[in-house]
C-alpha positions in Angstrom: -66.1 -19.5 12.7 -62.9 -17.2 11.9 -59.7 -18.9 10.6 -56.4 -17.5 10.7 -55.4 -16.8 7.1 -51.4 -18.6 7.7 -49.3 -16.7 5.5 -45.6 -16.8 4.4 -44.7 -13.5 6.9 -46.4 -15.5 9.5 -44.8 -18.7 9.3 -41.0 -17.3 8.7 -42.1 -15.1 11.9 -43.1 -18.0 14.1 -39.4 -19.3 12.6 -38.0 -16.4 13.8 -39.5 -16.4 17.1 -38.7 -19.7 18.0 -35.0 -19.4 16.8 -34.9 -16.2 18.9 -36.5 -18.0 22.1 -34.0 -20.6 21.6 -30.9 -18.9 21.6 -32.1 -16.6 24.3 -33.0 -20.1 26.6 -29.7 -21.7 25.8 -28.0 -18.6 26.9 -29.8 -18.7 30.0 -29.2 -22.5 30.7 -26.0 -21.7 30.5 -25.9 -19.2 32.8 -27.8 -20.8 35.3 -25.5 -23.9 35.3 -22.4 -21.8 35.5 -24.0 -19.6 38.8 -24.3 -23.2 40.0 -21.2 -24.3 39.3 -19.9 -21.3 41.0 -16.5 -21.1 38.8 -17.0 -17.0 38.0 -14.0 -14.9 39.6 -13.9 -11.1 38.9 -10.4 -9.8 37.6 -8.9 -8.6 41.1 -9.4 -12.3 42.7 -8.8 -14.3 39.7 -5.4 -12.4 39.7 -4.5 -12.8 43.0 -5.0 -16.6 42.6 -4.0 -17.6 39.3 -0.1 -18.1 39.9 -1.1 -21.3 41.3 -3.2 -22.3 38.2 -3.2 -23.8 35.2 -4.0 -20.0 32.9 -6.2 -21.1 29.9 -6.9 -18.5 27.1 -9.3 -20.3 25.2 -9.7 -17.8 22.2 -8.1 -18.7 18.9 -4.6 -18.3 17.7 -5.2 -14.7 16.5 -6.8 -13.2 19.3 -4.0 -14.7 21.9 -1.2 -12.9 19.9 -3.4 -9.9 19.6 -3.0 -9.8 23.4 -3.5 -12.3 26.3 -3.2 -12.5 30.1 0.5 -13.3 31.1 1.4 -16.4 31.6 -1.6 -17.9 30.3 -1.3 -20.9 27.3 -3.4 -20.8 24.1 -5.6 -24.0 23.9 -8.7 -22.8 21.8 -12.1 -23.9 22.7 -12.9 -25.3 19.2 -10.0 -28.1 20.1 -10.8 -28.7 23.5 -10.9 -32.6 22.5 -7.4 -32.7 21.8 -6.2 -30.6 24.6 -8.5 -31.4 27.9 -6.5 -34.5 28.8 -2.9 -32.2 28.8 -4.0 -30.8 31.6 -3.3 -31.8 35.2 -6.0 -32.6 37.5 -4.1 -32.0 40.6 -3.7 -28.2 40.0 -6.5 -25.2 39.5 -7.4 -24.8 36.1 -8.2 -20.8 35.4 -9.5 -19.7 32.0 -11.1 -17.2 30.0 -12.0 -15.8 26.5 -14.2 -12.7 25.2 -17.2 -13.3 26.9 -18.4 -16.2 29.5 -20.4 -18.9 27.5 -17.3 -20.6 26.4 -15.5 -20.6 29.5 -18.9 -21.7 31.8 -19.3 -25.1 29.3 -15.9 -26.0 28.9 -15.7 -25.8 32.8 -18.7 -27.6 33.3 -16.8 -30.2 30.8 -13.5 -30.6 32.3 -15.6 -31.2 36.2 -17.2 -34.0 34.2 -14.1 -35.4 33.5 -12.7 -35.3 36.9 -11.3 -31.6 37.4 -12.2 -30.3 40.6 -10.7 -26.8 40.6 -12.1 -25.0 37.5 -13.0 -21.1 37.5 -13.2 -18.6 35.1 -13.0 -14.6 34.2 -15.7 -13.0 35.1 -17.1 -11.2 32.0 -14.2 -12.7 29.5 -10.7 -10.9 28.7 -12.5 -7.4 28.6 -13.1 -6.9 31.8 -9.2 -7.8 32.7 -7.8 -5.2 34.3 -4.2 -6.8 34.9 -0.7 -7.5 33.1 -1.2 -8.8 29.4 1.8 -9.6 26.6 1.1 -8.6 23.3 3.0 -10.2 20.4 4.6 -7.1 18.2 4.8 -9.3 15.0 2.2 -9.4 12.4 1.6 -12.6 11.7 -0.5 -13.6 8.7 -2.7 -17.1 10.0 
């Protein structure tokens, strides 16, 4: 009978592993619900409609000043407790940050709560191709 010999390597790369496997499944959970939720616009079509919408940047502070979709408010993700309920139910509520993640469980969050017009951008502020304000000030937070 041949036993594995269960060394230090092997168990920090079973630990690796299964970190890797769950990052990669809650990504793809993610992505899955949002496909479901069917929220994603691309850039063209979430311009043409967001001048009836509530315009969310959802990145922090820093990023928003650095540049940011115009007309669009800066509620960060991180304090989307304190801000969720500021927003009217009655109206479309369009948002975005770098990528998607964010914007695909904060949607799936606010339909929870009772919004039924949530979308977001479509690979995150990069892929953007319209009008964005940039503040010219450095600021220092």
């Amino acid at each position: 009978m041949v036993l594995l010999e269960v060394t230090n390597w092997t168990i920090i790369n079973i630990i690796l592993i299964l970190v890797l496997l769950y990052m990669f499944g809650n990504w793809a959970i993610v992505k899955l619900r949002g496909r479901r939720a069917g929220g994603a616009l691309d850039s063209a079509e979430f311009e043409k409609t967001m001048r009836k919408a509530q315009l969310i940047d959802l990145r922090d502070k820093k990023e928003f000043k650095a540049g940011h979709i115009l007309g669009a408010r800066n509620m960060p993700s991180v304090s989307v407790k304190t801000w969720e309920t500021e927003l009217r139910k009655d109206m479309p509520v369009y948002m975005y940050e770098t990528g998607e993640n964010i914007s695909i469980r904060i949607a799936l969050r606010l339909k929870k709560a009772g919004y039924t017009d949530v979308k977001w951008l479509k690979g995150g502020y990069g892929k953007w191709e319209g009008k964005v304000k940039k503040d010219d000030k450095k600021y220092d937070d």
